[in-house]
Each structure stands twice: as structure tokens, then as C-alpha cells.
DSSP file (Angstrom, degrees, kcal/mol; ACC not computed):
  #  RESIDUE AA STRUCTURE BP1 BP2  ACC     N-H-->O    O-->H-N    N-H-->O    O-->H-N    TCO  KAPPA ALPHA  PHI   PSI    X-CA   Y-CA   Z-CA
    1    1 A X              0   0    0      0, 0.0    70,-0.2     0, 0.0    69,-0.1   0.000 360.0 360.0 360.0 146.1    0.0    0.0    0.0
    2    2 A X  E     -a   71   0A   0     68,-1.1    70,-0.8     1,-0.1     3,-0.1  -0.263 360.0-124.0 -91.9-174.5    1.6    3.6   -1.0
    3    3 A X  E     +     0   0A   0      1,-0.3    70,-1.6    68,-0.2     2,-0.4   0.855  69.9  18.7 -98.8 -68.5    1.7    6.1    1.5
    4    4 A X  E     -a   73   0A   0     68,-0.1    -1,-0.3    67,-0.1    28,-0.2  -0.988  53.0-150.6-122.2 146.8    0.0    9.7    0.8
    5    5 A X  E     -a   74   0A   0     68,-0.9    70,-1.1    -2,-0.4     2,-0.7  -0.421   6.9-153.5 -52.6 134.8   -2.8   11.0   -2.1
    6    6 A X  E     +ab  75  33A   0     26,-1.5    28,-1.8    68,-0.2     2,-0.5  -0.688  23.2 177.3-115.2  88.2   -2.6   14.4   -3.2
    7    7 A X  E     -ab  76  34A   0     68,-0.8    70,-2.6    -2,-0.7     2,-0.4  -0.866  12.2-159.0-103.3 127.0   -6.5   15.4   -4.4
    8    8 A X  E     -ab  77  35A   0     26,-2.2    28,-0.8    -2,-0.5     2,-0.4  -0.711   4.4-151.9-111.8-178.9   -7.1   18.4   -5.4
    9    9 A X  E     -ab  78  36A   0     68,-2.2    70,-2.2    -2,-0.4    28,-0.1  -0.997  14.2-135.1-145.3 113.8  -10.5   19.9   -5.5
   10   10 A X        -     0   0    0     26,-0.7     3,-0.1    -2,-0.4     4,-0.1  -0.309  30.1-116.3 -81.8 155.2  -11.7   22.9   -8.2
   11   11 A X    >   -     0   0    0      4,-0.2     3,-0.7     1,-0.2    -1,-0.2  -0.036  52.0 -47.1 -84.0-166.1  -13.6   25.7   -6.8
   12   12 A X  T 3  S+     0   0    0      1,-0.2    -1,-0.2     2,-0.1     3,-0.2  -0.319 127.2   8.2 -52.8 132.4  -17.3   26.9   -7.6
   13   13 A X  T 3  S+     0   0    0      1,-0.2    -1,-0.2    -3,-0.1     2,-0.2   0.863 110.8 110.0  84.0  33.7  -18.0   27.0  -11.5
   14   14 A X    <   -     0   0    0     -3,-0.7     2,-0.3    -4,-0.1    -1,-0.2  -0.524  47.1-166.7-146.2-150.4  -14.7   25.3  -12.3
   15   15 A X    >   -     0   0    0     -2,-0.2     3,-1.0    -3,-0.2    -4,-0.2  -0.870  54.1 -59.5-164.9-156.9  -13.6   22.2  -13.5
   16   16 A X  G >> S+     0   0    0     -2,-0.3     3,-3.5     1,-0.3     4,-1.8   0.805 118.4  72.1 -83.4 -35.2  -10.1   20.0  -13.9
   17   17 A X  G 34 S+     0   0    0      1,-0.3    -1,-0.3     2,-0.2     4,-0.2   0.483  96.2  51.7 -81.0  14.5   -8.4   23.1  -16.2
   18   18 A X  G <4 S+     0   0    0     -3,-1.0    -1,-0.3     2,-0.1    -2,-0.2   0.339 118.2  32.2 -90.8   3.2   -8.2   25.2  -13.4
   19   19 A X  T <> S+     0   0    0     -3,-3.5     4,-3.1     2,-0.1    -2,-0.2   0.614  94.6  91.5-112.1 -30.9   -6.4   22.6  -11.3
   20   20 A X  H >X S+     0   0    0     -4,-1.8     4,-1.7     1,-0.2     3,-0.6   0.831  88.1  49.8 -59.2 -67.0   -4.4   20.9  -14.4
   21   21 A X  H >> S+     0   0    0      1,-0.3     3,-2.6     2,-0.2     4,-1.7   0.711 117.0  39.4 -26.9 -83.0   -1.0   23.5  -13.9
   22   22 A X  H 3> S+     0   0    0      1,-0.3     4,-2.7     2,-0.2    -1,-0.3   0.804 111.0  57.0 -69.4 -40.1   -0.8   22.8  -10.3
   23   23 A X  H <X S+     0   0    0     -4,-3.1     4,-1.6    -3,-0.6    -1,-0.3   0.799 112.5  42.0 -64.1 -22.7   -1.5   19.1  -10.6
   24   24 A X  H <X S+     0   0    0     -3,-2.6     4,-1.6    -4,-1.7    -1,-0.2   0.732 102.7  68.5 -83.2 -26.6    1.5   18.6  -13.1
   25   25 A X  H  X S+     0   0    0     -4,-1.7     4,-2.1    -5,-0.4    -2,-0.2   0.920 107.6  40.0 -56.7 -56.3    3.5   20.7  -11.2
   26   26 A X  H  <>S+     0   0    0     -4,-2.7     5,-1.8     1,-0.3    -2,-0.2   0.795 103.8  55.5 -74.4 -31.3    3.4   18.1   -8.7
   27   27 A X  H ><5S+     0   0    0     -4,-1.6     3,-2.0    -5,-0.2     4,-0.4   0.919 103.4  63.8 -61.4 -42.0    3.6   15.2  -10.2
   28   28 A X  H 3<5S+     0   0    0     -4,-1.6     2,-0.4     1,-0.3    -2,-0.2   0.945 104.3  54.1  -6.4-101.9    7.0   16.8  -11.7
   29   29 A X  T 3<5S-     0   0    0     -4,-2.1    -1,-0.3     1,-0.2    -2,-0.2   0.592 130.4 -98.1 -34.9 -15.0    7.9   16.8   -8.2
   30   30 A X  T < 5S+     0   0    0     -3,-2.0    -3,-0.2    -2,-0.4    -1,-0.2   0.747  72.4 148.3  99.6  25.1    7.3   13.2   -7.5
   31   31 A X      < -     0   0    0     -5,-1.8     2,-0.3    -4,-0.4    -1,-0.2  -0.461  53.0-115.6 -71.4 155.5    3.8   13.6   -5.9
   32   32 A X        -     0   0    0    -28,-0.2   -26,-1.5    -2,-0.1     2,-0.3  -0.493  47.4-165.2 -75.8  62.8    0.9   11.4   -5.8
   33   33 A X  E     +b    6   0A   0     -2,-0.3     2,-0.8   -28,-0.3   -26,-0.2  -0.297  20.3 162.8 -25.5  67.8   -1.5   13.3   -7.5
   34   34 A X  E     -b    7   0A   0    -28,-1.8   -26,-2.2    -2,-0.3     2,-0.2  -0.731  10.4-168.3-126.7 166.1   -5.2   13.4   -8.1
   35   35 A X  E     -b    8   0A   0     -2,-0.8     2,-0.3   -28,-0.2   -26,-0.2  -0.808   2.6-164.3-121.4 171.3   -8.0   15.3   -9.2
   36   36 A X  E     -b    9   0A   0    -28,-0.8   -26,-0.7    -2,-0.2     2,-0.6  -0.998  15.7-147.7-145.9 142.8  -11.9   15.4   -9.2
   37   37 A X        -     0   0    0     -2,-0.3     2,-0.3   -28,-0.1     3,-0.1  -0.872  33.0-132.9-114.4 133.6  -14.3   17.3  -11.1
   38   38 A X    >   -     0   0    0     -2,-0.6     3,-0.9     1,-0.2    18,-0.2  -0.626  38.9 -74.0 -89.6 147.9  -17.4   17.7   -8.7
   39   39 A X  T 3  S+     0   0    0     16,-0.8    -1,-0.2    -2,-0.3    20,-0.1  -0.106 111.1  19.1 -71.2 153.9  -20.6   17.1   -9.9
   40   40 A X  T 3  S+     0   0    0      1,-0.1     2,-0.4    -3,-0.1    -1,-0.2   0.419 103.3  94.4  71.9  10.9  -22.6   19.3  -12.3
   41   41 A X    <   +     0   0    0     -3,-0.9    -1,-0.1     6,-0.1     4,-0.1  -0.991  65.3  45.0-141.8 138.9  -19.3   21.4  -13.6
   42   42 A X  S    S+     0   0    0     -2,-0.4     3,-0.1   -27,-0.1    -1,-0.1   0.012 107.9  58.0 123.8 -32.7  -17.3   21.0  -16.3
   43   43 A X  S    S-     0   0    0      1,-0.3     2,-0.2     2,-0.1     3,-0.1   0.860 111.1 -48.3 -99.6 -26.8  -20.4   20.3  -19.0
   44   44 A X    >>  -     0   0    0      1,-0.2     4,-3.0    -4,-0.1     3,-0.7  -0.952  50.1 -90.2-179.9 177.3  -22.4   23.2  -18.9
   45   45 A X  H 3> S+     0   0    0      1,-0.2     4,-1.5    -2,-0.2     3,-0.2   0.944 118.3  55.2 -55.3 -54.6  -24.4   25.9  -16.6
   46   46 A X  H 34 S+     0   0    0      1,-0.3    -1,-0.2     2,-0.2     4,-0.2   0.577 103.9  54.7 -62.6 -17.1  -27.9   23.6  -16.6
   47   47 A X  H <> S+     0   0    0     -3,-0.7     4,-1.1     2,-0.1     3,-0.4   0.817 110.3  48.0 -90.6 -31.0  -26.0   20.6  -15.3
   48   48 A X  H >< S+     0   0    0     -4,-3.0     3,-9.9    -3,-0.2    -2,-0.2   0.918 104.7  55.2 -36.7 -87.6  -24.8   23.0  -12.2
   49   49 A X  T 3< S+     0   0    0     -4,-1.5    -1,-0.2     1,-0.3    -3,-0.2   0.591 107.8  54.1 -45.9 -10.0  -27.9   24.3  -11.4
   50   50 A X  T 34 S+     0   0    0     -3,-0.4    -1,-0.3    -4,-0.2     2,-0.2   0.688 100.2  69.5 -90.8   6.6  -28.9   20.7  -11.1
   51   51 A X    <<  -     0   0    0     -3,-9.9     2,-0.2    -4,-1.1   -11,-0.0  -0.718  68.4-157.4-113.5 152.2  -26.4   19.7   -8.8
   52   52 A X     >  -     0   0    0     -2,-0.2     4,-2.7     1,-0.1     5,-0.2  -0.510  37.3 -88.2-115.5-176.0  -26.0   20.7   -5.2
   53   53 A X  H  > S+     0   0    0      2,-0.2     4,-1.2    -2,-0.2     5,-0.2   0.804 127.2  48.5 -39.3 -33.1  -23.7   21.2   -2.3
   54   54 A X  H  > S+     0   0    0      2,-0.2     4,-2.9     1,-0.2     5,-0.2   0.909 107.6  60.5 -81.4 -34.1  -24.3   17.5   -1.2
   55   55 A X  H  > S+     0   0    0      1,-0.2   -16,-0.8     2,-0.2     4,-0.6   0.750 111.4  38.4 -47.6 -34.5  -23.6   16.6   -4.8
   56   56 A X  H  X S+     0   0    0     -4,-2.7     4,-1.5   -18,-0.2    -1,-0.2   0.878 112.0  48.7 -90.1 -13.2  -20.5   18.0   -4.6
   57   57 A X  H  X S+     0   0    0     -4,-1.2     4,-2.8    -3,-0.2    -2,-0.2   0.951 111.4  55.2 -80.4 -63.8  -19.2   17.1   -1.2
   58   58 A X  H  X S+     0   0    0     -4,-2.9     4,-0.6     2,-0.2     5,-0.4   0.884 104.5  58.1 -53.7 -21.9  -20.4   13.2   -2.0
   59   59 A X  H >X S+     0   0    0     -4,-0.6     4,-2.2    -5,-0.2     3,-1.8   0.972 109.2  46.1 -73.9 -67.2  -17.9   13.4   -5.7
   60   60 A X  H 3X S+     0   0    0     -4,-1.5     4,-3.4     1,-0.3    -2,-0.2   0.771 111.8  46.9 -40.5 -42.2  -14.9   14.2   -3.5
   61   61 A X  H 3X S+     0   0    0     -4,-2.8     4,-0.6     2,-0.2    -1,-0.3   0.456 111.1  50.9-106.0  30.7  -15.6   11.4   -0.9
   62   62 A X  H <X S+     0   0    0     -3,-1.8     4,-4.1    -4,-0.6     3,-0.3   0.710 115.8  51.1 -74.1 -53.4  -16.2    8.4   -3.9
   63   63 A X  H  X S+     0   0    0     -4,-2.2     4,-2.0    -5,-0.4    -2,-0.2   0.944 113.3  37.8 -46.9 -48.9  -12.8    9.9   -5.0
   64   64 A X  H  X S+     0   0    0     -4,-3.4     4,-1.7     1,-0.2    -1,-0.2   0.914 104.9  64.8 -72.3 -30.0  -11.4    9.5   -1.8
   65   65 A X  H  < S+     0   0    0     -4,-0.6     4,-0.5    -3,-0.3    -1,-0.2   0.884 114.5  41.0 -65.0 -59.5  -13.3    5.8   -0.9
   66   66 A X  H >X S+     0   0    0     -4,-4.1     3,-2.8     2,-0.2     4,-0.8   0.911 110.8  50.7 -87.9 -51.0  -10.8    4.5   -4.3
   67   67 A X  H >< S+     0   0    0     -4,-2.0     3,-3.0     1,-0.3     2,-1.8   0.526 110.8  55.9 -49.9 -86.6   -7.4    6.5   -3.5
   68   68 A X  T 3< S+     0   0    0     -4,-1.7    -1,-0.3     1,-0.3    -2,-0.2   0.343  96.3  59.0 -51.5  -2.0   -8.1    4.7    0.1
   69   69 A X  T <4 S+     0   0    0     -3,-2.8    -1,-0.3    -2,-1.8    -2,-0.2   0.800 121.1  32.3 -77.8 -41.3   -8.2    1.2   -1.6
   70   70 A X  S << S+     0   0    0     -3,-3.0   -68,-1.1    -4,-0.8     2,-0.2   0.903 122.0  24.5 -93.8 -42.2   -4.5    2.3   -2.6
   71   71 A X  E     -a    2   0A   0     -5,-0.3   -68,-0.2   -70,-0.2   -67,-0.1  -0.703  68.7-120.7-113.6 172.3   -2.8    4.4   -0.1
   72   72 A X  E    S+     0   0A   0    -70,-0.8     2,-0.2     1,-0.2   -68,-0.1   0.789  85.4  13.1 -61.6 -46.0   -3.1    5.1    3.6
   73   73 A X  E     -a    4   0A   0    -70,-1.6   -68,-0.9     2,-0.0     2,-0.4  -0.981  58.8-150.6-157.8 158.9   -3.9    8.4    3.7
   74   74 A X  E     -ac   5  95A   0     20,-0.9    22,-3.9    -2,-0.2    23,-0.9  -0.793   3.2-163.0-125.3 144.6   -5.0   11.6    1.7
   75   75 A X  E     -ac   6  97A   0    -70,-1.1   -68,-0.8    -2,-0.4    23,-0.2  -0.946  19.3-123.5-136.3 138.7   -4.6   15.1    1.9
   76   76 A X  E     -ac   7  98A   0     21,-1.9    23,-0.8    -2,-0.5     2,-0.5  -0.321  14.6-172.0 -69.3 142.1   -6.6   18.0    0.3
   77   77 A X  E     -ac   8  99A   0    -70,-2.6   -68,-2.2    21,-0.2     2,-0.9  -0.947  15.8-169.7-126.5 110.6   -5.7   20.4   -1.7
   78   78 A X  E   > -ac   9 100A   0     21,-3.2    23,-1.1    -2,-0.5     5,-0.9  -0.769  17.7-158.1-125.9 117.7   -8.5   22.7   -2.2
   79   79 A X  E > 5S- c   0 101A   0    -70,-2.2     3,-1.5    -2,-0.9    23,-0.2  -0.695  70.9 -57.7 -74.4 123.6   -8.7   25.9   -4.9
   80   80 A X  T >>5S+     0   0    0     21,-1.4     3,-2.0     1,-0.3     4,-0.5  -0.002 138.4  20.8  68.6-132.2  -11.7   28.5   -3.3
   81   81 A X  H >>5S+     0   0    0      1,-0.3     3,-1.5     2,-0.2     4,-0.8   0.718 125.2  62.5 -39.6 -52.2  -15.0   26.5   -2.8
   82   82 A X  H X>5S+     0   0    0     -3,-1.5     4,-2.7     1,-0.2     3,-0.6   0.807  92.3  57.6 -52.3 -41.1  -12.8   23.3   -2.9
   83   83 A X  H <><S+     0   0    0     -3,-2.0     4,-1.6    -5,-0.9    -1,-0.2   0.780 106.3  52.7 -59.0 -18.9  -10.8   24.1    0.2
   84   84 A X  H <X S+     0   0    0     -3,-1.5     4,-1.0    -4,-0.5    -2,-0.2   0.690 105.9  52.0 -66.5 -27.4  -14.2   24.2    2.0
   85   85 A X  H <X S+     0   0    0     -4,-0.8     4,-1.5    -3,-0.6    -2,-0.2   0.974 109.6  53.7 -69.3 -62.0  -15.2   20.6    0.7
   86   86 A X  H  < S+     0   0    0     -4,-2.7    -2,-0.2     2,-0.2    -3,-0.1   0.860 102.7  49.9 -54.0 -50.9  -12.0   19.6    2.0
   87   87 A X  H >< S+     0   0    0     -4,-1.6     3,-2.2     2,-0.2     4,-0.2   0.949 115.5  52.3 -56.9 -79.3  -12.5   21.0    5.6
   88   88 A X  H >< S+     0   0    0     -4,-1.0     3,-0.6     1,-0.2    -2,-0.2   0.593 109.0  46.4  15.4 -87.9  -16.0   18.9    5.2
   89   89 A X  G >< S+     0   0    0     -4,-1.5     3,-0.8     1,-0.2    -1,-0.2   0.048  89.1  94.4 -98.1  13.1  -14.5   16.0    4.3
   90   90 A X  G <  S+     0   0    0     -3,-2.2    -1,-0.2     1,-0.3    -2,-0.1   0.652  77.3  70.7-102.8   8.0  -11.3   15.9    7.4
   91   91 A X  G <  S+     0   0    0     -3,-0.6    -1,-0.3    -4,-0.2    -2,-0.1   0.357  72.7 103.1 -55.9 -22.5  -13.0   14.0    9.3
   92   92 A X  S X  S-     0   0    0     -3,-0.8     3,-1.0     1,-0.1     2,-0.1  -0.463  84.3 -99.9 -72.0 167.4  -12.8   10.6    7.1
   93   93 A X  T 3  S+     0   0    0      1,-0.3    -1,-0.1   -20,-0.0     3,-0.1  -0.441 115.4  38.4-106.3 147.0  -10.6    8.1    8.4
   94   94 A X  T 3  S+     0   0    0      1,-0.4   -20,-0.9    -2,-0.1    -1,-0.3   0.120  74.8 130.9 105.3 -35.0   -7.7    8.6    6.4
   95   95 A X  E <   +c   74   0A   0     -3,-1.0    -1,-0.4   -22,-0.3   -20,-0.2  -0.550  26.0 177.8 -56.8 112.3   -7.6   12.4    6.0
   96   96 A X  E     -     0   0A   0    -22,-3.9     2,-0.2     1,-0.3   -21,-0.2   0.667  55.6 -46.7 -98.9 -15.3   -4.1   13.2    6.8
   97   97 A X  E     -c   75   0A   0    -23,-0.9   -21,-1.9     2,-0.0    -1,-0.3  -0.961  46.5-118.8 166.6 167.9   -4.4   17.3    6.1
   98   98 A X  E     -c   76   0A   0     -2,-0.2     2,-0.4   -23,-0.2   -21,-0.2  -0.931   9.1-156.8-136.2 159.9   -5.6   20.0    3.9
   99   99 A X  E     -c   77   0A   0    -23,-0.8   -21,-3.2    -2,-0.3     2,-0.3  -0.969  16.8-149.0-153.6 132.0   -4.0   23.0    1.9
  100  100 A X  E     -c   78   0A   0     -2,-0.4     2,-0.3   -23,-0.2   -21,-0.2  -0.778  10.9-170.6-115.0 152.2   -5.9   25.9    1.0
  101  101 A X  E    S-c   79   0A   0    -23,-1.1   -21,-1.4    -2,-0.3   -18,-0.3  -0.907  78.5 -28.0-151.6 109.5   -5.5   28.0   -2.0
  102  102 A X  S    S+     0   0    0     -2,-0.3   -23,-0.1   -23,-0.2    -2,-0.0   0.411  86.3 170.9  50.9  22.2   -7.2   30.9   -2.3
  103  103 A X        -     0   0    0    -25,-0.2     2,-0.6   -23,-0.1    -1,-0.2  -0.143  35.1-124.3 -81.2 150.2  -10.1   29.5    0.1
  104  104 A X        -     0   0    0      1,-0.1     3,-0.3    -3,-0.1    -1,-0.1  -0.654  14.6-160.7 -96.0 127.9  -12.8   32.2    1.1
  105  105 A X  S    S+     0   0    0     -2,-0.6     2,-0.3     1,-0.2    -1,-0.1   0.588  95.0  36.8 -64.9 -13.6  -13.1   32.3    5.3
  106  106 A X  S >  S-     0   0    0     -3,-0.0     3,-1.2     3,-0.0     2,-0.8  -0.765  85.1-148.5-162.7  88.4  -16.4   34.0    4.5
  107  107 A X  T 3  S-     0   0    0      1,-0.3     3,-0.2    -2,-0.3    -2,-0.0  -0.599  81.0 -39.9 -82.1 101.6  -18.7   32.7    1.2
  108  108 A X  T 3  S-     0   0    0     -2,-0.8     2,-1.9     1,-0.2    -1,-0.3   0.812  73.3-163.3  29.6  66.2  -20.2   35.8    0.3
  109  109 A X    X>  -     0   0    0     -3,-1.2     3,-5.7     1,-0.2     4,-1.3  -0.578  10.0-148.5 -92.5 110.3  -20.8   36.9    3.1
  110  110 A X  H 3> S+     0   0    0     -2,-1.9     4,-3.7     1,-0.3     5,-0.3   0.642  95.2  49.0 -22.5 -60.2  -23.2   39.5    2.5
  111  111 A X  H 34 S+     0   0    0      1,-0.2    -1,-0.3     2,-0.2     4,-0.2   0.715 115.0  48.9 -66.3 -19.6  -22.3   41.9    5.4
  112  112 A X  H <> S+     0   0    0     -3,-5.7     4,-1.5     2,-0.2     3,-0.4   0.910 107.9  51.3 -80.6 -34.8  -18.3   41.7    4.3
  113  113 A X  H  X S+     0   0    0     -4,-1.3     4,-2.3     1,-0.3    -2,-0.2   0.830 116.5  38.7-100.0 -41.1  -18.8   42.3    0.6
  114  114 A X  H  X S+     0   0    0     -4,-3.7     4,-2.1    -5,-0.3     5,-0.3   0.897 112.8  60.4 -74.1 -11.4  -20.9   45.7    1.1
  115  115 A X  H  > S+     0   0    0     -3,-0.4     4,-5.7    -5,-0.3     3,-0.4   0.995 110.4  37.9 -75.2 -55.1  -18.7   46.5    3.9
  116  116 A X  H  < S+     0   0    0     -4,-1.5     4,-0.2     1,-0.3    -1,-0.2   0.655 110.4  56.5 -75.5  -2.2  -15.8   46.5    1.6
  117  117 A X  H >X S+     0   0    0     -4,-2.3     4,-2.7     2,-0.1     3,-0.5   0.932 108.7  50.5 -56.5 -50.0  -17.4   48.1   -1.3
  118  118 A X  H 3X S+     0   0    0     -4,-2.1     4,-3.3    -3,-0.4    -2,-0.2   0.813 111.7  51.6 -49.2 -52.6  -18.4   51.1    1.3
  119  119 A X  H 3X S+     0   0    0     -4,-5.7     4,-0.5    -5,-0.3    -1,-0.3   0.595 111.1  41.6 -85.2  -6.3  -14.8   51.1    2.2
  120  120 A X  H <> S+     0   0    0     -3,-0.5     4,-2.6    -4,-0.2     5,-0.4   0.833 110.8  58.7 -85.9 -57.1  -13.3   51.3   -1.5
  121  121 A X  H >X S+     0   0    0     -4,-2.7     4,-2.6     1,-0.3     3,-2.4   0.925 113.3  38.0 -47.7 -68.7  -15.9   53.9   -2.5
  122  122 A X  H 3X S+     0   0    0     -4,-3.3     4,-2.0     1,-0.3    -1,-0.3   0.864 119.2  44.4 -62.6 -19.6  -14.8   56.3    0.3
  123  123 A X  H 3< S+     0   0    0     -4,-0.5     4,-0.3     2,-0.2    -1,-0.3   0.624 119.3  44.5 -85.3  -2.4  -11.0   55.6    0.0
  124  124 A X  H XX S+     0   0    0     -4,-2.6     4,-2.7    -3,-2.4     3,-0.6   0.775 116.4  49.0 -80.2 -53.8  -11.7   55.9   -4.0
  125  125 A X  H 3X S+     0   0    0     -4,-2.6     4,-0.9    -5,-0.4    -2,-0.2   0.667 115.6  42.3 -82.8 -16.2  -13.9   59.2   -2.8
  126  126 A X  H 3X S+     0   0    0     -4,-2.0     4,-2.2    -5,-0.2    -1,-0.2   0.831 105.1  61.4 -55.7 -39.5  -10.6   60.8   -0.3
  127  127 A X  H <> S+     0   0    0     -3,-0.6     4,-1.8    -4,-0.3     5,-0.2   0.964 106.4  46.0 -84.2 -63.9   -8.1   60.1   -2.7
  128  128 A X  H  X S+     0   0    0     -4,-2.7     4,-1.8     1,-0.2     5,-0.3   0.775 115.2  46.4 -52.6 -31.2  -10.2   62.7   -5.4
  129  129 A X  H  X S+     0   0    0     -4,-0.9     4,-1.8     2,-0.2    -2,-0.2   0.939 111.0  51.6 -60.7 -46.7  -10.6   65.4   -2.8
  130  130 A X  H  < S+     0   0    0     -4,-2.2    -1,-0.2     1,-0.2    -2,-0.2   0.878 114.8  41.9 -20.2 -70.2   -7.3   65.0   -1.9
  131  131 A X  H  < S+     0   0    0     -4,-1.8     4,-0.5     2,-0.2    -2,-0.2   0.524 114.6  44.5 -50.0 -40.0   -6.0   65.4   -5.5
  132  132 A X  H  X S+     0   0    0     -4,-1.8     4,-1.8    -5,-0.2    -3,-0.2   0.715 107.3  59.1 -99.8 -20.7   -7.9   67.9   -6.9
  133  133 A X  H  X S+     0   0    0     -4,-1.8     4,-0.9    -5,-0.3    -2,-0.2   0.690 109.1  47.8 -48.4 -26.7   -7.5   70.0   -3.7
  134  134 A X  H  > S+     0   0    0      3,-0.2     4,-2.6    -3,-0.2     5,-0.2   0.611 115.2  46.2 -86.5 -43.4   -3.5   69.7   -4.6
  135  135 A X  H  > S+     0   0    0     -4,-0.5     4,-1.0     2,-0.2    -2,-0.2   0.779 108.8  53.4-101.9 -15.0   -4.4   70.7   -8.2
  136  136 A X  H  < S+     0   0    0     -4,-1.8    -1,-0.2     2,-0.1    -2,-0.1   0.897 109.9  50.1 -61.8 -51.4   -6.7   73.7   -7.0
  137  137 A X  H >< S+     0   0    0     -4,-0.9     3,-1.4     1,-0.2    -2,-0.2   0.976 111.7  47.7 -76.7 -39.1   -3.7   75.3   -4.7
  138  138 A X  H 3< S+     0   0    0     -4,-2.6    -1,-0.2     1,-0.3    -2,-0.1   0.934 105.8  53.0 -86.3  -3.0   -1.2   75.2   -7.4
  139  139 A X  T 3<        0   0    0     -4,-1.0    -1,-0.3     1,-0.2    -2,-0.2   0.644 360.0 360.0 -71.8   8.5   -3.4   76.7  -10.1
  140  140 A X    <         0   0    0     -3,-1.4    -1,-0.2    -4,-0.1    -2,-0.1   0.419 360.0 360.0-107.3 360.0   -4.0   79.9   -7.4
């Protein structure tokens, strides 16, 4: 039996060609390498919308249920939505770790996303008073 799995896991809306770089990269390095495209991405928008969160969570642990037939234990590597499947999923016997890449602490969370609109608009809205205040005194 080998020793560790590498899977990595595509974010929301995204399929295997957003994983394919990293995943060759590693094998390069002498990894054991796989990926999984979670159900309902990767053929079109209408097969998304028919698939859900459970749908995707349950494609990651079939994946992991055969790599555990071969090796001992697996660890995730999960791009944005995928590093959240992976936290799910570290609980299965066999889950040695996870590694997150680019993974959001906070899935649209409503209150952060206006908050930091709010906060761009006025640091967008300083910057011009600032600037044209500078360009006012040297024309006087």
C-alpha cells in the first residue's frame, strides 16, 4: 500500500483546467497526484444548477473511498469552494491534512462584501478630494 494521495479539489463553477497547472507541477515533483471534477461542472451551466452542495461534497468522498483502496492516507488540496469541501471531508478516516488555496473564510458573506465596497468607494472618494485640492492650490 503507498503512503499519501494528493487530491485536489476545483472551486465553484470550475472544472479540472483550473487545477491541471498545479496538478502537473506536482507530479513533476514526484507527488501522488489526483484530481476530481465535482458534480454538475465541467459540461455546462444547466447541469450545475442541477447539482448541489451535497452533490459535490459526495464526488470528493467516492474519490477519496478509491485512493483509500491504494494508499493510507489523503490530503486535500483545495482551490476556493474546494478548500471548504476539503475541511467537510477531514473528518474521514484517512484524511491526513488539507491545503488551501485561495479558500474564502467567509462565502459571500453579504455583510463583508458591502462592507468592503463602502470602504473602497470612500478611500476611492478621499483620494479625489485630496487630489484635486493639490491641483486647485497650485493653479491659485
Amino acid at each position: 500500500m503507498k503512503d499519501t494521495a494528493y487530491l485536489i479539489i476545483h472551486g465553484y463553477n470550475g472544472g479540472l483546467f483550473e487545477i491541471e497547472y498545479l496538478a502537473e507541477h506536482l507530479l513533476a515533483k514526484g507527488l501522488d497526484v489526483h484530481t476530481v471534477l465535482l458534480a454538475g461542472h465541467g459540461d455546462s451551466r444547466s447541469q450545475l444548477r442541477k447539482s448541489s452542495h451535497s452533490d459535490w461534497i459526495d464526488s470528493v468522498r467516492q474519490a477519496v473511498e478509491i485512493l483509500q483502496k491504494e494508499y493510507r492516507q489523503v490530503v486535500f488540496i483545495g482551490f476556493s469552494m474546494g478548500g471548504l469541501i476539503g475541511v467537510h471531508l477531514t473528518s474521514l478516516p484517512g484524511a491526513a491534512g488539507i491545503v488551501f488555496i485561495n479558500t474564502p473564510v467567509y462565502y459571500w458573506n453579504l455583510r463583508v462584501v458591502l462592507r468592503d465596497i463602502i470602504r473602497v468607494k470612500c478611500d476611492r472618494i478621499k483620494y479625489y478630494i485630496i487630489n484635486h485640492r493639490r491641483v486647485f492650490e497650485i493653479e491659485q
